[in-house]
C-alpha positions in Angstrom: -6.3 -15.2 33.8 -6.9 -15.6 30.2 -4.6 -17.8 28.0 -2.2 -17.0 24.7 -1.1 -17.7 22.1 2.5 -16.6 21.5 4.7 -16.8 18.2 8.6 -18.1 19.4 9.6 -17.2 15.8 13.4 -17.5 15.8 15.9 -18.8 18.7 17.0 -15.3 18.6 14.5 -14.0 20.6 15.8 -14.8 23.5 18.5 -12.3 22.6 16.5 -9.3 21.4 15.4 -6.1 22.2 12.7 -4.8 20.3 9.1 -3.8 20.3 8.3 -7.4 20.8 10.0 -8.0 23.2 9.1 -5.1 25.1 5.5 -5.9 24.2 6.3 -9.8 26.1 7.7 -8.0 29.3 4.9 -6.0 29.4 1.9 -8.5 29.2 4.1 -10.6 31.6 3.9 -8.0 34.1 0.4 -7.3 33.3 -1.1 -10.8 34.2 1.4 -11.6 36.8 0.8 -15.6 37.2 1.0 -17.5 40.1 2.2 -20.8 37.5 2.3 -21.1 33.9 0.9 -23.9 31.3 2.8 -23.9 28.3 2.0 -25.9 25.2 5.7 -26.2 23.1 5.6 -26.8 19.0 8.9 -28.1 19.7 7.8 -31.4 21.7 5.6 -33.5 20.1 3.7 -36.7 21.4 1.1 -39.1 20.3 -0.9 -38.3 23.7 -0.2 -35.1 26.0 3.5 -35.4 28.6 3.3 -33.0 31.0 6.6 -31.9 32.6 6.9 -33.4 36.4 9.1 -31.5 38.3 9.5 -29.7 41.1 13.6 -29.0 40.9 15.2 -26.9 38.2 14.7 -27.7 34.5 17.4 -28.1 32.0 17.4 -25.2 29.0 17.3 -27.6 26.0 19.2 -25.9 22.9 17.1 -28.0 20.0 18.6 -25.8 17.3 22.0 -25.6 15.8 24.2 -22.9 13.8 23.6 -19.3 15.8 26.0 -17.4 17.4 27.7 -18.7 20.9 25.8 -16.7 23.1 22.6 -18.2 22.1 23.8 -20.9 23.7 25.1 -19.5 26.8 21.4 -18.4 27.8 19.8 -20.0 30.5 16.6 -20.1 32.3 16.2 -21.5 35.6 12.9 -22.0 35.7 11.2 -24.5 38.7 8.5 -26.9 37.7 5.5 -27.4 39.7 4.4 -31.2 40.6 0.6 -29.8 42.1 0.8 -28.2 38.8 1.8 -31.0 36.9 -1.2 -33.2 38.3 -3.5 -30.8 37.9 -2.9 -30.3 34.7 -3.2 -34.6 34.5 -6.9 -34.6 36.3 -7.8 -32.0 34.4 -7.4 -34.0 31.1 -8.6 -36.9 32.3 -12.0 -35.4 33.3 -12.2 -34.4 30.0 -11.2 -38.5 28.8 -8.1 -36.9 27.4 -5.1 -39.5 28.0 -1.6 -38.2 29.3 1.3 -39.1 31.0 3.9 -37.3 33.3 7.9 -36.9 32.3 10.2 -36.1 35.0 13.4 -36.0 32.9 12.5 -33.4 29.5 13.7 -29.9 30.1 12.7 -26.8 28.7 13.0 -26.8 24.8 13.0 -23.0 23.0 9.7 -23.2 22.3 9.2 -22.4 25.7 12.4 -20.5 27.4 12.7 -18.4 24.4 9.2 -16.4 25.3 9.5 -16.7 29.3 12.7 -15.2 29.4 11.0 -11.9 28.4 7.8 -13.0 30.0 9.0 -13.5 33.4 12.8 -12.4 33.1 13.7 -13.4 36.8 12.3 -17.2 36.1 10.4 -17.1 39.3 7.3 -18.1 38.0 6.7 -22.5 37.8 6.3 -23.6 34.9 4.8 -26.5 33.2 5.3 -27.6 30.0 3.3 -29.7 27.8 3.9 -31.6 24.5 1.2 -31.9 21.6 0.4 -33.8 19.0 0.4 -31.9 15.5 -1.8 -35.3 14.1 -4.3 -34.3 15.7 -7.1 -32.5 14.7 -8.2 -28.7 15.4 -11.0 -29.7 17.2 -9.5 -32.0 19.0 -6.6 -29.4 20.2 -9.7 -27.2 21.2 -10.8 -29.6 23.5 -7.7 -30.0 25.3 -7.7 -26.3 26.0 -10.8 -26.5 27.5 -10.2 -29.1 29.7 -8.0 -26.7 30.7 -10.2 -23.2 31.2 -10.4 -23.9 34.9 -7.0 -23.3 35.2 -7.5 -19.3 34.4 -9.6 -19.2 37.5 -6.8 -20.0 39.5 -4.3 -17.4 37.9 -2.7 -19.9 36.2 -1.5 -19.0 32.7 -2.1 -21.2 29.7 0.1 -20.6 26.8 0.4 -22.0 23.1 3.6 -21.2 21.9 3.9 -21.7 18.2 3.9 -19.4 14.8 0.8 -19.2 12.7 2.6 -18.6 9.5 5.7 -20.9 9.5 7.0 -22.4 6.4 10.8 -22.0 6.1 11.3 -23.0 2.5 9.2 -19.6 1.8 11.5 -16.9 4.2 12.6 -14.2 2.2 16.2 -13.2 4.4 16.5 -10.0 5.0 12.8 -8.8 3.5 11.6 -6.3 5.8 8.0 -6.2 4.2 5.5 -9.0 4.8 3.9 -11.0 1.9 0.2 -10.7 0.8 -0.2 -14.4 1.2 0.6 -14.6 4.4 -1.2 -11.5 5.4 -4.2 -13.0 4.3 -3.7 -16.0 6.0 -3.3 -14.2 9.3 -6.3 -11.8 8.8 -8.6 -14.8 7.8 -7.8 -16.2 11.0 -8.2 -12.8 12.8 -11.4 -12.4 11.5 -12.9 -15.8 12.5 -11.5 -15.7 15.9 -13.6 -12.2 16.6 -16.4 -14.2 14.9 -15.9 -17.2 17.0 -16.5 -18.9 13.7 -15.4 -22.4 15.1 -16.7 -24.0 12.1 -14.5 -22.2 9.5 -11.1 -22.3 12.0 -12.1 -25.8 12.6 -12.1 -26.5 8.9 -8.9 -24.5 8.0 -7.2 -26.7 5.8 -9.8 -26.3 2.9 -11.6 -22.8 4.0 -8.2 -20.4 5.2 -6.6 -19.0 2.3 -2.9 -19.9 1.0 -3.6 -22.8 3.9 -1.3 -25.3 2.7 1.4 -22.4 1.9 0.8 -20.9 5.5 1.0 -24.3 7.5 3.0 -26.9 5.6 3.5 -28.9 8.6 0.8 -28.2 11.7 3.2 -28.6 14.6 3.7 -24.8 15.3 -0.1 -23.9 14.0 -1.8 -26.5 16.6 -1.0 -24.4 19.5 -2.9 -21.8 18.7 -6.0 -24.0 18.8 -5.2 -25.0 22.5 -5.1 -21.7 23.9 -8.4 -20.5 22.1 -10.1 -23.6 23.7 -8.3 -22.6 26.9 -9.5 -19.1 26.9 -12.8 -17.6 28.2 -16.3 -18.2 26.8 -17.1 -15.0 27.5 -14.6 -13.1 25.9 -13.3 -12.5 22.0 -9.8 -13.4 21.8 -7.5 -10.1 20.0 -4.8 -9.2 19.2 -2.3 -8.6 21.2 0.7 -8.2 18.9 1.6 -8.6 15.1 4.9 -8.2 12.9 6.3 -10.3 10.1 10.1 -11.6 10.0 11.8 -12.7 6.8 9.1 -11.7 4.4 6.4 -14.1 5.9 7.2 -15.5 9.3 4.4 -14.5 11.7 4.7 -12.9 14.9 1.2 -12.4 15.4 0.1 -13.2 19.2 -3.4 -13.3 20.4 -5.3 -13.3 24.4 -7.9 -15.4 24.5 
């Protein structure tokens, strides 16, 4: 089972129907997970909480100002306690600290995506917080703590954006920017190159960097689910479309 990295982009995913979307469904039936990981932008936490659960989660709305029936959406996902603590032995193997939360439910980071992943909601899901302070090597490592986990069918996911700076969305711009093309094929090109050194060193080596990622809570995830990923394998590209001018909906299988 290899792991992903997904874009959420908008709240109004969870409401479209579109060659995205279809291209969601579709790798959702592809892998076909017995339980999925999923690593939210929108949670953050100075050390890894892991959802711990094994009733029905709550479908957090952390967003205001879209139509009704945004809000009306629901996914009735289950959480998954043997899950849960594997995911917590896991980390600590690796000396990585974390602790469980049996309250949080699922924020839009996560339902968002899974409601076209796994439309029925049958799948257990797991959800993890992270900590946008931290560095990329550092999120690395907690995805591989974590590469076991593919041997078992279970599905690691980063859910985040890589270009995400909402000062810069252009409404209503249908064609992407250069900068923020760039940005996404520098990336593209070091993950094929397994250049850990240069996607390690992003801030000062990726081009239109600070423009690209003002704020590294939605860009970390994509560093979990490469660490997460196989050794053997060179994560691609499994989808990529622009939004507003320069929000990224590029998606990557590691």
């Amino acid at each position: 089972m290899n792991s992903l990295f997904l874009a959420h982009g908008s709240p109004m995913l969870a409401l479209e129907d579109n060659e995205y979307t279809k291209t969601l469904n579709a790798i959702g039936k592809r892998l076909n997970p017995k339980a999925i990981v999923i690593f939210t932008a929108h949670w953050e936490s100075g050390i890894s909480e892991i959802t711990f659960t094994d009733g029905e989660y709550e479908t957090i709305y952390d967003f205001y100002g879209f139509p009704e029936e945004l809000y009306a959406v629901s996914y009735p996902a289950k959480g998954s306690k043997e899950i849960a603590l594997k995911v917590r032995d896991s980390l600590s193997s690796h000396g990585i600290a974390s602790k469980l939360d049996s309250t949080r439910g699922l924020d839009h980071g996560s339902w968002t995506l899974l409601s076209h992943l796994f439309p029925q909601a049958d799948v257990p899901v797991v959800q993890i917080s992270i900590n946008p302070a931290l560095d990329a090597k550092g999120q690395f490592k907690i995805g591989e703590a974590l590469r076991k986990l593919g041997e078992d069918d279970i599905l690691v996911i980063g859910s985040g954006v890589t270009v995400h700076n909402l000062r810069m969305v252009k409404w209503g711009q249908k064609h992407p920017e250069e900068w923020a093309v760039e940005f996404d094929d520098w990336l593209i090109e070091k993950i094929h190159d397994k250049d850990y050194s240069a996607l390690f060193n992003w801030e000062t080596q990726a081009p239109h960097a600070k423009l690209a990622v003002p704020r590294e809570e939605h860009f970390v995830p994509l560093f979990i689910a490469m660490g997460s990923g196989s050794e053997k394998k060179t994560g691609k590209v499994v989808y990529r479309d622009y939004e507003f001018g320069n929000l990224s909906y590029l998606c990557l299988e590691f």
